[in-house]
C-alpha positions in Angstrom: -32.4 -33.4 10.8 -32.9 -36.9 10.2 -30.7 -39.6 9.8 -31.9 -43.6 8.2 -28.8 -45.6 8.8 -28.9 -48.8 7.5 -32.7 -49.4 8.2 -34.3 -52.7 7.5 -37.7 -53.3 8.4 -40.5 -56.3 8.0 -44.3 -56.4 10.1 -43.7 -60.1 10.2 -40.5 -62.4 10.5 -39.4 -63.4 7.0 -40.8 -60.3 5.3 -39.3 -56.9 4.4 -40.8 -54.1 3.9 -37.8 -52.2 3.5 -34.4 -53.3 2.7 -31.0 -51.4 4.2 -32.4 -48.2 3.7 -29.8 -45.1 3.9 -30.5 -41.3 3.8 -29.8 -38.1 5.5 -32.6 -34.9 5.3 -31.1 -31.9 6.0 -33.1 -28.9 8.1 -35.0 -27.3 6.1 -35.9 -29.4 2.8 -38.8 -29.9 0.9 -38.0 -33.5 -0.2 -40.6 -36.0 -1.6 -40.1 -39.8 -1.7 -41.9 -41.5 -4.7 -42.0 -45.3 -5.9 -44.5 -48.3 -6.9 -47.0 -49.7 -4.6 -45.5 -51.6 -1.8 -41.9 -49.8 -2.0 -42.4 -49.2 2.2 -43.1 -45.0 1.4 -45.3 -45.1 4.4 -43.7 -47.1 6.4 -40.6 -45.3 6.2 -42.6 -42.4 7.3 -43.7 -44.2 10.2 -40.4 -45.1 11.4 -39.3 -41.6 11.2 -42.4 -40.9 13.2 -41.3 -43.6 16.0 -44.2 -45.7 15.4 -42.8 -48.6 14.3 -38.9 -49.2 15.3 -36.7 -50.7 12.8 -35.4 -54.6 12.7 -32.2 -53.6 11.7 -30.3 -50.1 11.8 -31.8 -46.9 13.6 -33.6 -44.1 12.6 -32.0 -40.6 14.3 -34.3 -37.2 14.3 -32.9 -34.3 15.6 -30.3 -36.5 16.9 -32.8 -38.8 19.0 -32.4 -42.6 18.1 -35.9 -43.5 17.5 -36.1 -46.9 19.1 -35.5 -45.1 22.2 -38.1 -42.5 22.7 -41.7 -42.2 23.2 -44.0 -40.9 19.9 -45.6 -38.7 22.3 -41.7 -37.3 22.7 -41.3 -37.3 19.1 -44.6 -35.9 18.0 -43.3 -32.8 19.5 -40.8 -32.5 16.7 -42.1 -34.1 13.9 -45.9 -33.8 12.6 -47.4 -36.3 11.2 -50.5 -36.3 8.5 -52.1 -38.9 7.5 -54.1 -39.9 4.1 -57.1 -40.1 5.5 -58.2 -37.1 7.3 -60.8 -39.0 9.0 -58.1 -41.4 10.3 -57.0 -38.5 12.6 -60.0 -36.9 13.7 -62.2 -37.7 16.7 -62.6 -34.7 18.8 -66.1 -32.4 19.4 -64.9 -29.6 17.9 -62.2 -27.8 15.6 -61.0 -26.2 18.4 -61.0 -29.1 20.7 -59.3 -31.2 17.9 -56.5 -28.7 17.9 -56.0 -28.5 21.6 -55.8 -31.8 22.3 -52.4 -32.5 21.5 -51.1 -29.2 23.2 -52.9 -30.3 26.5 -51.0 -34.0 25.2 -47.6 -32.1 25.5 -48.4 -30.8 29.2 -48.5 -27.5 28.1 -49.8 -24.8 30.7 -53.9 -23.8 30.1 -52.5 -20.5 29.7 -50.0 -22.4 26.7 -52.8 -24.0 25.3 -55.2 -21.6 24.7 -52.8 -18.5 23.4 -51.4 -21.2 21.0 -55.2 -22.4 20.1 -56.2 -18.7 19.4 -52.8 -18.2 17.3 -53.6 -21.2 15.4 -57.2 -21.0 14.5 -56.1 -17.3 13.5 -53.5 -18.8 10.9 -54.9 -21.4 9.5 -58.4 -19.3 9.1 -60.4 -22.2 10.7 -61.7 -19.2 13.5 -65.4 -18.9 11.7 -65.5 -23.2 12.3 -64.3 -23.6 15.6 -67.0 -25.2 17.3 -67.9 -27.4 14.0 -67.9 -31.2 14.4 -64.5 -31.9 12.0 -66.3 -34.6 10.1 -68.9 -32.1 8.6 -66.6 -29.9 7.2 -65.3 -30.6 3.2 -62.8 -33.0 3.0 -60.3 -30.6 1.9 -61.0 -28.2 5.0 -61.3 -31.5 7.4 -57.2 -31.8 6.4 -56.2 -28.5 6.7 -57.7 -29.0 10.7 -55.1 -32.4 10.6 -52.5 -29.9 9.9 -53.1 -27.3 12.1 -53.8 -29.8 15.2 -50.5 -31.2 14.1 -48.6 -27.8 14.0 -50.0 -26.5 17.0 -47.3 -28.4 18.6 -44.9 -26.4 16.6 -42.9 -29.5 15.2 -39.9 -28.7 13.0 -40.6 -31.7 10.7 -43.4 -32.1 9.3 -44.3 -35.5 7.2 -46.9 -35.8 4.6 -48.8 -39.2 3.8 -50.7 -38.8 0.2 -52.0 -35.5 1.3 -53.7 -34.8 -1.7 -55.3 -37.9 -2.2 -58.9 -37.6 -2.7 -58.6 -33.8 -3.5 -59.8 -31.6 -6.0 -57.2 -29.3 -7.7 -57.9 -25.9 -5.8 -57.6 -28.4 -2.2 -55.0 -30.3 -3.4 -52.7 -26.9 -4.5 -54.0 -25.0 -0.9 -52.6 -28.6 0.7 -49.1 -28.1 -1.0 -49.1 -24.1 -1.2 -49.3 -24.1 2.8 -46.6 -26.3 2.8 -44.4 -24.6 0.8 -44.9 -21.7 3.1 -44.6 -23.5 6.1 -41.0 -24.5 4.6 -39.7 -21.2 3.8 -40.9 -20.2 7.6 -38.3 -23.0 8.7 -40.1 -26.1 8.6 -38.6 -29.1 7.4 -41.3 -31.2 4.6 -41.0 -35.0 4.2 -44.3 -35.4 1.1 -45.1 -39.2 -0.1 -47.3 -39.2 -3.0 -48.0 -41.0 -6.0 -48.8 -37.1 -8.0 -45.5 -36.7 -9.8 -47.4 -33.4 -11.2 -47.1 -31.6 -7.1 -43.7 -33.6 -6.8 -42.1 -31.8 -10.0 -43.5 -28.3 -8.6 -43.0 -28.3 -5.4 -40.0 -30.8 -3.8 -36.5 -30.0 -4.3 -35.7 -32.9 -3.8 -36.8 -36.9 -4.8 -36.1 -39.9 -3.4 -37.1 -43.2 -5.2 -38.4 -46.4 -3.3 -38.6 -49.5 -5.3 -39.9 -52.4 -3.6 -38.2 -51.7 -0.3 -34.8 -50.0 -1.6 -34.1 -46.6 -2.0 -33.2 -46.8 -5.9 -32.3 -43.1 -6.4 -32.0 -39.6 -4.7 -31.2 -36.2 -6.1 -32.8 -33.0 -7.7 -36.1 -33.4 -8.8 -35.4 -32.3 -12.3 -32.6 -35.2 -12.5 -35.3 -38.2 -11.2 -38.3 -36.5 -13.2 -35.6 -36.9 -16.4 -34.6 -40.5 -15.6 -37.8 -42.2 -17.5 -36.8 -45.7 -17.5 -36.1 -45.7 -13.4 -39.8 -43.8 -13.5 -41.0 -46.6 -16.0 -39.5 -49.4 -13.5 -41.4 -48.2 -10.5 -44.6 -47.8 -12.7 -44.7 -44.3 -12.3 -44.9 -41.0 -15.6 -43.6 -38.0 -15.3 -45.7 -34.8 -15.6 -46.7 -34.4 -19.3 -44.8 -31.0 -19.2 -41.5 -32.4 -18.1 -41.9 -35.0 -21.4 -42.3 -32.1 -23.4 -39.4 -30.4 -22.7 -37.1 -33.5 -22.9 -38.1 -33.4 -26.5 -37.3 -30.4 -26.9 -34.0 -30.5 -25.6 -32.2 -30.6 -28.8 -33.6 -26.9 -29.5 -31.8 -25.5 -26.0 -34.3 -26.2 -23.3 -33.6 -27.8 -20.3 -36.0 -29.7 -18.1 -39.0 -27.6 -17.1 -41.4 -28.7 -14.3 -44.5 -26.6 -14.7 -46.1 -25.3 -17.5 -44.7 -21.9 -16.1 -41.1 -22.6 -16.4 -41.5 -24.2 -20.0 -43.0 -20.9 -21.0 -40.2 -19.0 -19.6 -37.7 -21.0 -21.2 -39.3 -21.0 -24.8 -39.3 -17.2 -24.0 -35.6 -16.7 -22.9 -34.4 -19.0 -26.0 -36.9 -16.9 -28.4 -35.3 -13.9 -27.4 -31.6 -15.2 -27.6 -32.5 -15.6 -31.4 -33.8 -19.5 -31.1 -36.7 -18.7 -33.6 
């Protein structure tokens, strides 16, 4: 589904952002990319987007070289959410917020409307549909970034610190719609400093340090590999600490308090005690 080959990329001569990046994301991940400050997460994503091209290499979604087509083109198969919630609203209305982009794509009225109704009835936002998006609670105001996104029906569907700024319940509503928009199909790009959502959610992990892509594989394998984490400036989840020291008893790497439990109960019951 997408395809870095070889990227380079730097806002101003002399500079680089990022450094002869290489990766392939399958359909249908849930991968997250991680790293220090500076390591070009976002930037990354906006190449993948089509908003910036790179200096060296190409960027292929869906098979379409990047450098060659319009982000309006692209938009229509990869979503796009920013930080900032209020970086990406500016209509009237919820409903006029979410229409926008479908009326964008030169989609019929007809179009537009059954696919406003359809989307208002999924993400619940029906009861706020001719609020002005900026009132709503921060956590509600990105849900209404997501569902103007999806609207469009993209089949990627990137993820910019989504949970920054967030209390827990937002934050896990954020990342638990996600996850269900993955199993319906959907493939999720997330970048976010919260190692905690990375270990529970992502199946995969890809580590940026300082323009390079450092490390990629299974997010139990990157959450164990402390000094890369240490190097980047970045601790695991307390829980995934806890059961490398455990390790010597039997348990292998758990990512949530959940699975931890599960393990000390499987190993209990083998006759561990």
């Amino acid at each position: 589904m997408i395809r870095v080959e070889g990227v380079r990329f730097g806002y101003r001569p002399g500079e680089e952002v990022l450094s002869r990046v290489d990766l392939t994301i399958a359909d249908g991940e849930f991968a997250a990319i991680i790293g220090n400050n500076g390591s070009g997460k976002s930037t990354l994503m906006k190449l993948i987007l089509g908003l910036q091209k790179p200096t060296v290499g190409r960027v292929l979604v869906d098979g379409v070289d990047t450098r060659r087509a319009r982000v309006s083109t692209m938009a229509q198969t990869v979503g796009f959410v920013f930080q900032n919630p209020n970086d990406q609203l500016f209509s009237g209305t919820v409903a006029e917020e979410i229409a926008f982009g479908l009326r964008n794509a030169g989609l019929s009225p007809a179009e537009v409307g059954a696919r406003l109704e359809e989307t208002l009835d999924r993400f619940d936002l029906v009861g706020v549909r001719e609020v002005f998006p900026r009132f709503l609670a921060r956590g509600d105001r990105q849900k209404v970034c997501i569902a103007s996104v999806l609207a469009l029906r993209p089949r990627i569907l990137l993820l910019d610190e989504p949970t920054t700024g967030q209390d827990q319940r937002d934050s896990r509503a954020i990342l638990d719609l996600a996850r269900q928009l993955n199993a319906d199909g959907v493939t999720i790009l997330l970048v976010t400093h919260d190692l905690i959502n990375v270990a529970e959610y992502a199946d995969r992990v890809l580590v940026l340090k300082d323009g390079a892509l450092v490390r990629d594989g299974p997010t139990a394998a990157v959450m164990s590999d402390l000094p890369l984490l240490a190097s980047c400036s970045l601790v695991p989840p307390q829980v995934v600490r806890l059961s490398l020291g455990l390790a010597d008893l039997g348990l292998p790497v758990a990512l949530s308090v959940a699975d931890l439990a599960s393990a000390v109960e499987r190993r209990l019951s083998d006759g561990g005690a």
